[in-house]
C-alpha positions as CSV (number, residue, x, y, z in Angstrom):
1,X,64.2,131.0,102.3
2,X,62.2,134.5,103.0
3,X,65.4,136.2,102.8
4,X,66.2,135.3,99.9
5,X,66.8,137.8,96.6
6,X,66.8,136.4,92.9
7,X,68.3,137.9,89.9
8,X,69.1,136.5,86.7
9,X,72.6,137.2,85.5
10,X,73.0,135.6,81.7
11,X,71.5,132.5,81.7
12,X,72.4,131.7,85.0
13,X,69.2,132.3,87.2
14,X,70.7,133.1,90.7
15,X,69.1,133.0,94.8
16,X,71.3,134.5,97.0
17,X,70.9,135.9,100.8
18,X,69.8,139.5,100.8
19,X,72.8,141.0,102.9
20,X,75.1,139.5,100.6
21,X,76.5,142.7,98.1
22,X,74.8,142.5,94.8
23,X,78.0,142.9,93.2
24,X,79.4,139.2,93.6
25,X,76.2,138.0,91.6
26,X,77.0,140.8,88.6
27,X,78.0,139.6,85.4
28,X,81.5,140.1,86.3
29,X,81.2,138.9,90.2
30,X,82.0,135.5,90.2
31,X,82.5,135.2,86.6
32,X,85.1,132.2,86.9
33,X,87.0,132.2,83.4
34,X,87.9,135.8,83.6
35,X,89.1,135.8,87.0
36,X,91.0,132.4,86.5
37,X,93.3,134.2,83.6
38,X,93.8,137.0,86.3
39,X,94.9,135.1,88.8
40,X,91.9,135.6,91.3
41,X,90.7,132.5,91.0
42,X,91.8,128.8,91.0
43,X,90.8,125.2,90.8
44,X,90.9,123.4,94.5
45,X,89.0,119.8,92.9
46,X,88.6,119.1,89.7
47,X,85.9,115.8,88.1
48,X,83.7,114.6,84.7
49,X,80.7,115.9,87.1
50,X,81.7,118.8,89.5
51,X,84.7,121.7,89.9
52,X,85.8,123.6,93.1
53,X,87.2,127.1,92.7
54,X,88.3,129.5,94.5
55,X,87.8,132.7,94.2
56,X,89.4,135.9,96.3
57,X,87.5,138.8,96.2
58,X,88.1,142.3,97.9
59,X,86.0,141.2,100.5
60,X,86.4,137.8,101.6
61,X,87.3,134.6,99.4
62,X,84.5,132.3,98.4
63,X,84.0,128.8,96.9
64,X,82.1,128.1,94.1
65,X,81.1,124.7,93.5
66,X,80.0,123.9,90.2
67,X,77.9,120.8,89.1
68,X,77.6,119.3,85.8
69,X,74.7,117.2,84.4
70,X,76.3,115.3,81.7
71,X,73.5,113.1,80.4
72,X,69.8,114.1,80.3
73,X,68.5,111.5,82.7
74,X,70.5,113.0,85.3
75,X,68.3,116.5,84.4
76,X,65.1,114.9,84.0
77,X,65.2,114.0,87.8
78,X,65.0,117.6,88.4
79,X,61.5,117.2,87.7
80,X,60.7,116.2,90.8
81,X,63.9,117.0,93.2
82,X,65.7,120.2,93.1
83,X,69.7,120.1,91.7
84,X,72.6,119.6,93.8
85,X,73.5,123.0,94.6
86,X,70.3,123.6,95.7
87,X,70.4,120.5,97.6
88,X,72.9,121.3,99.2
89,X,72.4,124.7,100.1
90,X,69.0,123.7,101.9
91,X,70.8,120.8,104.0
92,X,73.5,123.1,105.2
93,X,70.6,126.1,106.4
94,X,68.7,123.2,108.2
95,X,71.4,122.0,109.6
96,X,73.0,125.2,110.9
97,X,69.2,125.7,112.2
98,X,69.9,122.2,114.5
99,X,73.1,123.6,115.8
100,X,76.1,121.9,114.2
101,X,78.6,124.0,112.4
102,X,78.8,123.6,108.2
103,X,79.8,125.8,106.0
104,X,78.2,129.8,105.5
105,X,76.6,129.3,102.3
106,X,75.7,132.6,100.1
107,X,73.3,130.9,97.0
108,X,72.9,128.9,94.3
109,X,72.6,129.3,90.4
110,X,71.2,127.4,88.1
111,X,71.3,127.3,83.9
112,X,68.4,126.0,82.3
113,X,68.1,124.8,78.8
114,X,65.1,123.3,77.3
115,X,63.3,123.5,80.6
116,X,65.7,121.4,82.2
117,X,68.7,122.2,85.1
118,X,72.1,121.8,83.4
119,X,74.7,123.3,85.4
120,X,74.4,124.6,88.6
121,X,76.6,126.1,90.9
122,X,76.9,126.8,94.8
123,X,78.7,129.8,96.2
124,X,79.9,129.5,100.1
125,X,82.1,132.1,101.9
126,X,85.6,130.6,102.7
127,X,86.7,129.7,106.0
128,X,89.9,130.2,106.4
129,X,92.0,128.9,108.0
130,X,91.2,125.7,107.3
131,X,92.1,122.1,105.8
132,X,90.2,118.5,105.2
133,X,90.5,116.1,108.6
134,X,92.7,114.0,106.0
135,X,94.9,116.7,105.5
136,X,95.4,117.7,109.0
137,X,96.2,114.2,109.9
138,X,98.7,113.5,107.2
139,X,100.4,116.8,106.7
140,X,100.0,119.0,110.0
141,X,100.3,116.6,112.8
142,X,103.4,114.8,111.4
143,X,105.1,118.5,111.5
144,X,104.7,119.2,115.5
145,X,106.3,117.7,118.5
146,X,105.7,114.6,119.5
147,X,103.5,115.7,122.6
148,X,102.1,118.3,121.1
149,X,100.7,115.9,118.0
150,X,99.8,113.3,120.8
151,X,97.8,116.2,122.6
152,X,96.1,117.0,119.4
153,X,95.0,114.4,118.0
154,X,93.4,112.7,121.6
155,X,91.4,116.0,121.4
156,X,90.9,115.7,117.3
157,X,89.5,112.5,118.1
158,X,87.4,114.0,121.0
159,X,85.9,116.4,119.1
160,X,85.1,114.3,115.8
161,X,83.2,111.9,117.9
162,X,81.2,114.6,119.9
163,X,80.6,116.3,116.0
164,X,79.1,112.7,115.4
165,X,76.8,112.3,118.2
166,X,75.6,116.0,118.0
167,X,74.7,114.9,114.5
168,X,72.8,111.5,115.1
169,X,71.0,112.6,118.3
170,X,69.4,115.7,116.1
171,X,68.6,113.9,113.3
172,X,71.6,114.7,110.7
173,X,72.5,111.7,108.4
174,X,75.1,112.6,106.1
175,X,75.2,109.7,103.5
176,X,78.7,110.2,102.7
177,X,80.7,110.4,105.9
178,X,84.2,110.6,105.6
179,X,87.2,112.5,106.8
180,X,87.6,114.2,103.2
181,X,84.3,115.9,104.0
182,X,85.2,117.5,107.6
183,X,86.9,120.4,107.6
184,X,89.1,121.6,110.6
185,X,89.6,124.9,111.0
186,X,93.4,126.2,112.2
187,X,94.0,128.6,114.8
188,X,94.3,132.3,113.9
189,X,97.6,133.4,112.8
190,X,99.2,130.0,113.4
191,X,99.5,126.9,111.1
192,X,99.6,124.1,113.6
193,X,96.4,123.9,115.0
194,X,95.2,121.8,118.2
195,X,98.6,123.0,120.2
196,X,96.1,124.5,122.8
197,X,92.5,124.1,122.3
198,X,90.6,121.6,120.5
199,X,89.9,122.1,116.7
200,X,86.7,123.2,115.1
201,X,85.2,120.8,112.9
202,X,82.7,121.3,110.0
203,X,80.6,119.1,107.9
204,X,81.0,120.0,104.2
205,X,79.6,118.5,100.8
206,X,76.1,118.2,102.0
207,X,74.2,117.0,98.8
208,X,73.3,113.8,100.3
209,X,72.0,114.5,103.8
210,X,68.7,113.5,105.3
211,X,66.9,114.9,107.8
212,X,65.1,112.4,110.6
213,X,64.3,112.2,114.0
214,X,67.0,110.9,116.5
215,X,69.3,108.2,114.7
216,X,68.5,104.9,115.9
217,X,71.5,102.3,116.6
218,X,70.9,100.7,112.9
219,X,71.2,104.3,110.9
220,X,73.8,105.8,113.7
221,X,76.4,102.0,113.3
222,X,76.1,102.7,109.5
223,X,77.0,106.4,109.8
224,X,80.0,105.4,112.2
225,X,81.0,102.6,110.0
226,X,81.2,104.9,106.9
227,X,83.4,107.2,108.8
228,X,85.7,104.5,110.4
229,X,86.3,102.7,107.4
230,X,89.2,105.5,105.9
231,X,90.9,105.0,109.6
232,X,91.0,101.6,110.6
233,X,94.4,101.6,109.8
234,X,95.8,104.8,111.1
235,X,93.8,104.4,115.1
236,X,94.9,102.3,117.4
237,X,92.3,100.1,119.3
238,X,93.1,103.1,122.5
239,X,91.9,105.7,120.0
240,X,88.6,103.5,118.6
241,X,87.6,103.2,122.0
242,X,88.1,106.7,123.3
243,X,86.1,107.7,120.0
244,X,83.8,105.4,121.0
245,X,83.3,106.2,124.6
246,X,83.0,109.9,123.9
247,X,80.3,109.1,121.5
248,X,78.2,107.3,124.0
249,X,79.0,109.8,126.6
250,X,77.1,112.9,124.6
251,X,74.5,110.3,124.0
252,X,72.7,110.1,127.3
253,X,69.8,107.8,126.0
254,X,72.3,104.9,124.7
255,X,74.6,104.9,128.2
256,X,72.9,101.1,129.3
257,X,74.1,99.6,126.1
258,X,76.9,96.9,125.8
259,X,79.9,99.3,124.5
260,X,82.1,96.9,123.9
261,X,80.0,94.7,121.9
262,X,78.2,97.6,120.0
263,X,82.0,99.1,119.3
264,X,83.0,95.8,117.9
265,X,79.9,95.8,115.2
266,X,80.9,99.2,113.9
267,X,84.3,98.2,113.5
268,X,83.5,95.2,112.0
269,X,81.2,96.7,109.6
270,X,83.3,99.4,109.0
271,X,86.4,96.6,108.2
272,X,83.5,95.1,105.6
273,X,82.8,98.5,104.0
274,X,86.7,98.9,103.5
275,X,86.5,95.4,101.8
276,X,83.9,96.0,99.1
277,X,85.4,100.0,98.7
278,X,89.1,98.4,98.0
279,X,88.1,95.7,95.9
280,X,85.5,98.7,93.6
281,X,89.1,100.5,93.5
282,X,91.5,97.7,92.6
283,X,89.5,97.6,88.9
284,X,91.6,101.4,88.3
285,X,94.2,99.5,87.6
286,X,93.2,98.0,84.5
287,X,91.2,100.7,83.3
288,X,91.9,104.3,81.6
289,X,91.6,107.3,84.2
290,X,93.8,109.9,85.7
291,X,96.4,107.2,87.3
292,X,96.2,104.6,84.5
293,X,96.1,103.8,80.8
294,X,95.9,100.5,79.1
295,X,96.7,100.3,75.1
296,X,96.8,97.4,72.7
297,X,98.3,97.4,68.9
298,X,97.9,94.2,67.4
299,X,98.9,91.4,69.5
300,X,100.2,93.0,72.1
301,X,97.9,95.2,75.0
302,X,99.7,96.9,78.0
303,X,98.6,98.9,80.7
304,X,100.8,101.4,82.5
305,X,100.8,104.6,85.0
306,X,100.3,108.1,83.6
307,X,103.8,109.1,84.4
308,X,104.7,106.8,81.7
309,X,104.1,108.5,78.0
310,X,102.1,106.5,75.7
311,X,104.6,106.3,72.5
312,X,107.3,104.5,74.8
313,X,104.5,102.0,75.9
314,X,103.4,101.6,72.7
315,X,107.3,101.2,71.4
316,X,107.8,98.9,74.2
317,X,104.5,97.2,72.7
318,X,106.3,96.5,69.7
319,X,109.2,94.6,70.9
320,X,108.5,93.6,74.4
321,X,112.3,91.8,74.5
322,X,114.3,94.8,73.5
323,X,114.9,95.3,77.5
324,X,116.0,92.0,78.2
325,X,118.8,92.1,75.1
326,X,119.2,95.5,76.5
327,X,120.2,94.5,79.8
328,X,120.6,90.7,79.7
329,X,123.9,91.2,81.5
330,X,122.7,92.4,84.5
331,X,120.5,89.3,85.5
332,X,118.3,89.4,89.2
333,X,116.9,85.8,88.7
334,X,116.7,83.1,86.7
335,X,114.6,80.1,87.0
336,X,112.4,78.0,84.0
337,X,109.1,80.3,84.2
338,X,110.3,83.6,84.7
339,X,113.8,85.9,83.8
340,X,114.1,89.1,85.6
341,X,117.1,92.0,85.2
342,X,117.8,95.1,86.2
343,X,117.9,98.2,83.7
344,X,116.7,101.8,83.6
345,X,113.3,103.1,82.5
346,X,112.5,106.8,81.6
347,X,109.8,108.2,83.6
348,X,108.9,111.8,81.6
349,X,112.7,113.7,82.0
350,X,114.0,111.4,84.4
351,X,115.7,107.8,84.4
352,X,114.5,105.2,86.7
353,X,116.2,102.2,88.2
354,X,113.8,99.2,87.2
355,X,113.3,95.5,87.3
356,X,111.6,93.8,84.1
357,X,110.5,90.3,84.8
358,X,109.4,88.2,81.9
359,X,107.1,85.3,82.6
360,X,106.2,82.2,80.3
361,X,104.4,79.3,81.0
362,X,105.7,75.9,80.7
363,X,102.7,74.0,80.3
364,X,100.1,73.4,78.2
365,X,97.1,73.4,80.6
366,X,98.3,76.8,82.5
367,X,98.2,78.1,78.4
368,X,94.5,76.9,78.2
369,X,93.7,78.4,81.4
370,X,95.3,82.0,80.2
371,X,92.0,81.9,78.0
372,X,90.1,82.6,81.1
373,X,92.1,84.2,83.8
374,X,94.5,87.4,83.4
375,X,98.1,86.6,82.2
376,X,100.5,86.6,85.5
377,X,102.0,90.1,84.4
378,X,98.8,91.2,84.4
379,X,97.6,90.2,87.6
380,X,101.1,90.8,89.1
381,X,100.5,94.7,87.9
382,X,97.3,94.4,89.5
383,X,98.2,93.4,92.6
384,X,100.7,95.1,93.3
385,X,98.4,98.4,93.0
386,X,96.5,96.6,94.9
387,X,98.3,96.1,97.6
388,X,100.2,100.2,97.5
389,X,96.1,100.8,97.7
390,X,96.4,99.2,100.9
391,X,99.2,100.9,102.4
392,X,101.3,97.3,102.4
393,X,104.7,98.3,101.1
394,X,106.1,97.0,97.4
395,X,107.9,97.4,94.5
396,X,105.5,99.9,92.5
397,X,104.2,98.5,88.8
398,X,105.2,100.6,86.4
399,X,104.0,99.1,83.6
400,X,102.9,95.6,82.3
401,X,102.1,93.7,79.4
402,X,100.5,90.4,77.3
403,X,102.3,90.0,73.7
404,X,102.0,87.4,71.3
405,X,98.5,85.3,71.0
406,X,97.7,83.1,73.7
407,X,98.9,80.3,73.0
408,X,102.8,81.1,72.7
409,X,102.4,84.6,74.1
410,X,104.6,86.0,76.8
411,X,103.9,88.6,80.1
412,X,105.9,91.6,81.2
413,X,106.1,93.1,84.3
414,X,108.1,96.9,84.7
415,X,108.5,97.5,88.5
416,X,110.5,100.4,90.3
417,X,113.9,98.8,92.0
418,X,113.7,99.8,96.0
419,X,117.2,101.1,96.5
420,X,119.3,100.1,99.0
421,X,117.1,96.8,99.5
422,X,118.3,93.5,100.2
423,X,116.5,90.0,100.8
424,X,115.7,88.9,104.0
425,X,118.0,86.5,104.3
426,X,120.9,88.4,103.1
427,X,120.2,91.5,105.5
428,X,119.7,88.5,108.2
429,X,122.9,87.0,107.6
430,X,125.1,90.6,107.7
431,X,123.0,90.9,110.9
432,X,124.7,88.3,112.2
433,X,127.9,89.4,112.0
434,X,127.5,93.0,113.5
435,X,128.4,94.0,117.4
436,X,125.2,92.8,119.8
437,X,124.2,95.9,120.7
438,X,124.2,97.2,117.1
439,X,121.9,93.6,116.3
440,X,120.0,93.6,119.1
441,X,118.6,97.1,118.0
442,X,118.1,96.4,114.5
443,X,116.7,92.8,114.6
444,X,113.9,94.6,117.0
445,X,112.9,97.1,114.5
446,X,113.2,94.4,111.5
447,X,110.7,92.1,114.0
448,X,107.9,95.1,114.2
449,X,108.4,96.3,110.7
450,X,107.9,92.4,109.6
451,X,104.9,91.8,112.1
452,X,103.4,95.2,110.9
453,X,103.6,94.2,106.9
454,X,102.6,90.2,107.6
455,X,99.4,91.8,110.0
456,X,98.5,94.4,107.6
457,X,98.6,91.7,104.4
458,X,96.3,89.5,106.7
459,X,94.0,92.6,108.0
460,X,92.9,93.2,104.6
461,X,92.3,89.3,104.2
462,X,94.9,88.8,101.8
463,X,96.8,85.4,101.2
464,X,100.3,84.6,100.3
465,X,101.0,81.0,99.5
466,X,104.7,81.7,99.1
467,X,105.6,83.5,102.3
468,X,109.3,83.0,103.2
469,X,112.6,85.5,103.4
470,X,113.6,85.7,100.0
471,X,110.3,87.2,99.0
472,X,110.7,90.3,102.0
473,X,113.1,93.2,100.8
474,X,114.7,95.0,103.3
475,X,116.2,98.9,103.8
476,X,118.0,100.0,106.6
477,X,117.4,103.7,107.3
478,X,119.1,105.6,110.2
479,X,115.9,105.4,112.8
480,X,114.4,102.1,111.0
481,X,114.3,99.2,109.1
482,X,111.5,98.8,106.3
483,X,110.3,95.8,104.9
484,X,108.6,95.3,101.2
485,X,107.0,92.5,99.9
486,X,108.1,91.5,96.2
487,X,107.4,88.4,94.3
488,X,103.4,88.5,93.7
489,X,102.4,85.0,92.3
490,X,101.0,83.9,95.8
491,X,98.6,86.7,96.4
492,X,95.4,85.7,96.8
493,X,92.8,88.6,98.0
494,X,90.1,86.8,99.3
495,X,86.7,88.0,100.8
496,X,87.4,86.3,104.5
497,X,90.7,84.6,105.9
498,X,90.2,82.4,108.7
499,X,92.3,81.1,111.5
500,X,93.8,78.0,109.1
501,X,95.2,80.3,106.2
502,X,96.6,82.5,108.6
503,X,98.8,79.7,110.6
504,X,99.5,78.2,107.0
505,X,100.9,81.6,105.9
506,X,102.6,82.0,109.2
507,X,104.3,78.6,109.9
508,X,105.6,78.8,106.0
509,X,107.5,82.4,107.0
510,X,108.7,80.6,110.5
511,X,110.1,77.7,108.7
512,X,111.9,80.2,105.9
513,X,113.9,82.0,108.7
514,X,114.7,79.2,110.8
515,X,117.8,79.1,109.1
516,X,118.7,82.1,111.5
517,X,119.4,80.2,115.1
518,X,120.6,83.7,116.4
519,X,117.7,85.3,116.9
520,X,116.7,85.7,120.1
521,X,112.9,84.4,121.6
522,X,112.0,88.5,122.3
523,X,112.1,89.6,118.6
524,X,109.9,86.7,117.7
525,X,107.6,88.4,120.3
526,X,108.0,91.4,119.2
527,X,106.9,90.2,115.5
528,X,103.8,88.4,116.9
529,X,102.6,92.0,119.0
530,X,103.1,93.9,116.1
531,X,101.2,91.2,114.1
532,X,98.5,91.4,116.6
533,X,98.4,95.3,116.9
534,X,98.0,95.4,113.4
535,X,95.3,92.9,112.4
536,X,92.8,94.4,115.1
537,X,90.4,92.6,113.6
538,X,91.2,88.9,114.0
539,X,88.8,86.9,115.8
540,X,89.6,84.2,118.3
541,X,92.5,83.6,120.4
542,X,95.8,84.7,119.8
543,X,97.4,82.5,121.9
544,X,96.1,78.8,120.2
545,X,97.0,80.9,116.8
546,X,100.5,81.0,117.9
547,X,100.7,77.1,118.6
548,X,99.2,76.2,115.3
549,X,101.9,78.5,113.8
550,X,104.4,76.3,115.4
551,X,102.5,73.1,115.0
552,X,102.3,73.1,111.2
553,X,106.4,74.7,111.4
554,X,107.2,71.9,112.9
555,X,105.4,69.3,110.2
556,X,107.4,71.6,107.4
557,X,110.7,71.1,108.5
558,X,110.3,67.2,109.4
559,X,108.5,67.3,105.6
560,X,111.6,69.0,104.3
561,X,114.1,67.1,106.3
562,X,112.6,63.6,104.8
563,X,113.0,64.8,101.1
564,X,115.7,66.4,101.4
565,X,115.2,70.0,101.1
566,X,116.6,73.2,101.8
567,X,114.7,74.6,104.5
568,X,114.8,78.3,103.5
């Protein structure tokens, strides 16, 4: 802090290092309205309560992070703490001082008005080149050669967990761990980084970090938990347990612990964490914000994605069944609660291939309990965002909506059409027909795709009461076969799923595709390892699963057989 200068430029009262030039801190230095209509600067992350920009000067490119305090409680506790930016530039000179790389930060302004910090802004120098861990995991390791993204990402992994341990043993807790605030810096020259040498990681958005002694197992399973809860589903149990014995292996004191057990607490904290973070985000849905909007005019209230523009909702609003007379003769279903068709829905300039399901209920108690549960276009909307939140592939809501009071009112559910897609059963039965080596292929991809989708719905402890083939879409691609889920009245999201709802969920998809006697013993194994690869996180034995799976199959089909009933 001795080498610090301060100058006031405006009302902006300014610390920055003394070797910095004197002209970045000028009234026109990093003056970011003027050099955003130039062209010198732009927006990386925009929010209600902070903006990223960058700006490139003549000498090197810097970030300026500006924070907003919107309401006056939020400046009053300046009183006693210093702002953000200041904040943050003090954590990331300690922690530079304890030896683990973060960004170069340059100083901190703050604006004052009636005695009290407003806006305030950080300035860091760019390092470049460099991306977010989630972006180099998503868009640079896709793009290289199989072994060479293998290569990179075993030492990615390496490296993050080494970055971690550094961290806890010297006292670093950063309160908001996650791979959008690591930065990995590329190689020199080159856009695919990790090819030869490991990657350089830095921590980044430092606001919240405390300074301690060495982390204890309590603070450090926390820490790790937060971090693992963005990749449970993208790491393999290999790649957990090389993060994890990399960990312990730069953390000499901790190398007489149980690893396995201790590994298995982080992950299962981290698999709660995901839980409660999910369920906070699911509420989007309903809500207005940059994804969503919801509007109501008189009887009628609908909610619907941005891409949508709010005078067709609210025209749709107005006569919910003109799509239905619109396109009455292209029927999908038809049974006495629900009518779905097909039809075309304009997305801003462009016309896209729908399906618009109407749903009314049939009986008088199911009207009295819509005065105290969401309609079931509603909650079909906001599941299915629920589940794309998830990564579990389905039809996308596009929009949704309740008209008419409540107790004659109908729901309307808008989702996008998968093209190409055909029901399980249908895709099952052309199968069947093809040469052997031609089935054999594709029923093996259909049985991992399936076991992925039915382990991932389970992983994230959700339900379906209703799980047989006609509710799976299927598209054939050249190198695949994907699966979707459709048909969203079973989904139940609860907080735990034990072993019983699992084998009920199960045994109801086993006696569905029964139908198929062609299919050979291996792709049902196939389904059940991809099941279990999936849902890392089930407890108990796999193996006694699997027999209560065909234990309760077996009580369907005599169930069915007695009554007379269609197995499928």
């Amino acid at each position: 802090m001795h080498c610090m200068m301060r100058r006031k430029t405006g009302d902006v009262d300014w610390h920055f290092q003394r070797h910095c030039p004197e002209s970045w801190f000028s009234p026109r230095g990093i003056l970011v309205p003027s050099r955003l209509a130039s062209g010198q600067a732009q927006i990386v992350k925009d929010g209600s309560h902070r903006t990223v920009y960058r700006i490139d000067l003549p000498e090197r490119a810097l970030f300026v992070k500006h924070y907003r305090c919107t309401n006056t409680l939020a400046a009053l506790r300046h009183w006693w703490r210093p702002c953000a930016a200041q904040r943050e530039w003090r954590a990331a000179v300690q922690i530079a001082r304890r030896g683990v790389s973060t960004i170069d930060v340059i100083g901190y302004g703050r604006r004052e008005r009636f005695g009290l910090v407003r806006d305030n802004y950080l300035v860091t120098r760019a390092i470049e080149p460099s991306c977010s861990l989630d972006e180099y995991v998503l868009r640079v390791l896709p793009r290289l050669d199989p072994r060479t993204a293998a290569d990179a990402r075993r030492r990615l992994i390496e490296e993050l967990a080494r970055l971690c341990a550094t961290m806890h043993s010297r006292g670093i807790l950063h309160r908001d761990l996650h791979t959008g605030n690591i930065l990995v810096q590329l190689d020199e020259g080159a856009e695919l980084a990790g090819a030869t040498r490991a990657p350089r990681l830095y921590l980044i958005d430092l606001a919240s970090a405390r300074f301690t002694g060495a982390l204890g197992w309590r603070r450090s399973r926390k820490n790790l938990a937060m971090l693992c809860t963005g990749w449970l589903g993208r790491l393999s149990p290999a790649e957990l347990w090389r993060f994890w014995q990399v960990y312990l292996a730069a953390r000499p004191e901790w190398r007489r612990v149980d690893a396995r057990r201790r590994g298995r607490e982080i992950v299962e904290r981290a698999a709660q964490r995901a839980q409660r973070v999910a369920r906070a985000r699911d509420k989007r849905s309903l809500g207005d914000n940059r994804d969503f909007f919801r509007l109501r005019t008189g009887h009628a209230r609908g909610h619907a994605i941005r891409a949508m523009a709010a005078d067709q909702l609210a025209t749709w609003l107005a006569d919910p069944e003109q799509p239905l007379r619109d396109y009455w003769h292209r029927p999908l279903k038809l049974s006495h609660g629900s009518v779905v068709v097909e039809g075309e829905w304009r997305l801003g300039r462009a016309a896209t291939r729908v399906s618009l399901k109407r749903y009314r209920e049939k009986h008088w108690w199911k009207l009295v309990l819509g005065l105290f549960r969401r309609g079931r276009a509603v909650r079909g909307w906001y599941v299915g965002h629920a589940l794309l939140a998830r990564g579990i592939a389905t039809a996308r809501p596009i929009a949704a909506c309740i008209a008419g009071p409540w107790y004659k009112g109908a729901g309307y559910l808008v989702t996008a059409r998968i093209d190409g897609a055909r029901d399980l059963h249908s895709y099952g039965w052309d199968l069947a027909e093809r040469p052997v080596h031609e089935r054999r292929r594709r029923v093996n991809q259909l049985a991992r795709s399936l076991g992925r989708l039915v382990g991932r719905l389970h992983r994230w402890r959700i339900a379906h009461r209703d799980l047989k083939g006609c509710n799976f879409m299927v598209v054939e691609t050249e190198r695949d076969v994907e699966v979707f889920l459709v048909d969203l009245d079973g989904i139940r999201i609860r907080p735990r799923l034990g072993q019983t709802v699992r084998a009920a969920n199960l045994a109801r998809l086993a006696t569905s595709l029964c139908i198929h006697r062609w299919v050979p013993r291996t792709a049902v194994a196939r389904f059940f390892e991809a099941y279990r690869r999936e849902d890392v996180l089930a407890s108990g034995d796999h193996k006694r699963l699997w027999r209560r799976v065909a234990s309760q199959s077996a009580r369907i089909k005599a169930r069915r057989r007695r009554f007379g009933h269609v197995l499928a």
